[in-house]
Each structure stands twice: as C-alpha cells, then as structure tokens.
C-alpha positions in Angstrom: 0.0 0.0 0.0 1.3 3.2 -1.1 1.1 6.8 0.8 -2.0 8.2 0.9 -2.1 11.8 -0.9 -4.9 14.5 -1.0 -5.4 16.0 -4.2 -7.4 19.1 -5.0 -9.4 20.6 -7.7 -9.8 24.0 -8.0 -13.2 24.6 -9.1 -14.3 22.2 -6.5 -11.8 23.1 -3.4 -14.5 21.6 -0.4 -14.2 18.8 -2.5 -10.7 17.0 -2.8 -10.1 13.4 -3.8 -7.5 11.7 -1.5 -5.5 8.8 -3.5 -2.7 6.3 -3.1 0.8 6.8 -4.1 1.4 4.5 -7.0 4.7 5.9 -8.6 6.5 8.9 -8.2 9.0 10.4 -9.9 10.4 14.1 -10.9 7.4 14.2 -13.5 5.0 11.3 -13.1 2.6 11.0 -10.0 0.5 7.8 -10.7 -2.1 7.1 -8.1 -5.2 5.0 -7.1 -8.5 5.9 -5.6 -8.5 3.9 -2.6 -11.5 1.1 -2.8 -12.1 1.6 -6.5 -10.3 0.2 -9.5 -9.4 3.7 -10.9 -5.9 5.0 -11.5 -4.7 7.8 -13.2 -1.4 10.0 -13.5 -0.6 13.3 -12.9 2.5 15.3 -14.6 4.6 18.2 -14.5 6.7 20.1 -16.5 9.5 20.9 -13.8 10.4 20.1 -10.0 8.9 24.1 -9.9 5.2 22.9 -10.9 2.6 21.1 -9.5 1.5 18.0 -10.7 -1.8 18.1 -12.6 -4.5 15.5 -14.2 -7.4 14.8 -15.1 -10.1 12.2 -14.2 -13.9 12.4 -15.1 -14.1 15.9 -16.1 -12.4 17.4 -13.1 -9.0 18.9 -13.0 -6.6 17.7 -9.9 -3.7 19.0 -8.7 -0.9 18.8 -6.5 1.5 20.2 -4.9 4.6 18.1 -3.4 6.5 21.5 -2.8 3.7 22.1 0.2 4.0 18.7 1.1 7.6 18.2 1.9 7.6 15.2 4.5 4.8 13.9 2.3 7.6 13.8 -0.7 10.5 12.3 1.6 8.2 9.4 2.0 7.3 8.6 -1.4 10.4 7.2 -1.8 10.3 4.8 -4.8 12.1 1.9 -5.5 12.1 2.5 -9.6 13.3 -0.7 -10.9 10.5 -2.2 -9.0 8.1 -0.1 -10.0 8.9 -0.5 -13.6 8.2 -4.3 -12.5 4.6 -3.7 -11.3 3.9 -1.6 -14.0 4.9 -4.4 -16.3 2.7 -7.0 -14.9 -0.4 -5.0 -15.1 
C-alpha cells in the first residue's frame, strides 16, 4: 500500500479526492483511488510545478512543494516499479 495523498481541484476546493501513491518520480505521480479500480497519472513540466491531471471531467492537482515530508516518503524503488507496472 502506497502513501495516501490529498489531491485538489480548483473549481471544487471543499471537494478534494484523497489517492494512493502508486509511482513517483520528478514528473509522473501515478495514483489509485483507494477502494475503486481507478488509477490515473498526474504530470509536471519541472520540479517548480505542481503535478496536474485529469479524471472524469475534473481537473486535480498537487503540490509536493507544500507537502515536503509527504515527498520524503514517497520514496520509490524505480526498478520495481517499472516491474509492477509491467505486470499490469
């Protein structure tokens, strides 16, 4: 089980969607909504930037720079990953 993220939408801020940690990486956040079978990725464009997606018509967002212990423990074993990402 991965770390367990809030993501926000800006049109909707009362409303955030709080999802697993998947992958992460300088550019890729994949997550999971927890007790679904959804998964989706946000990206970035530079360690500056937020990571931003989309799922079902909303737009999601976020920010590790605000989250710094929430980055220090999405520590990622990438060889692995590319593993599990392999199998599915």
């Amino acid at each position: 089980m991965g770390k367990l993220i809030t993501l926000v939408d800006d049109t909707r801020p009362d409303e955030p969607l709080e999802a697993e940690v998947e992958h992460f990486d300088a550019s890729l956040l994949r997550v999971a909504v927890p007790n679904t079978h959804v998964r989706f990725e946000l990206r970035r464009l530079n360690a500056e930037t937020m990571f931003e997606g989309e799922l079902g018509g909303r737009h999601f967002s976020f920010d590790p720079n605000s989250s710094p212990t929430v980055v220090e423990s999405l520590s990622v074993n990438p060889i692995e990953d590319w593993v599990r990402s392999d199998l599915i």
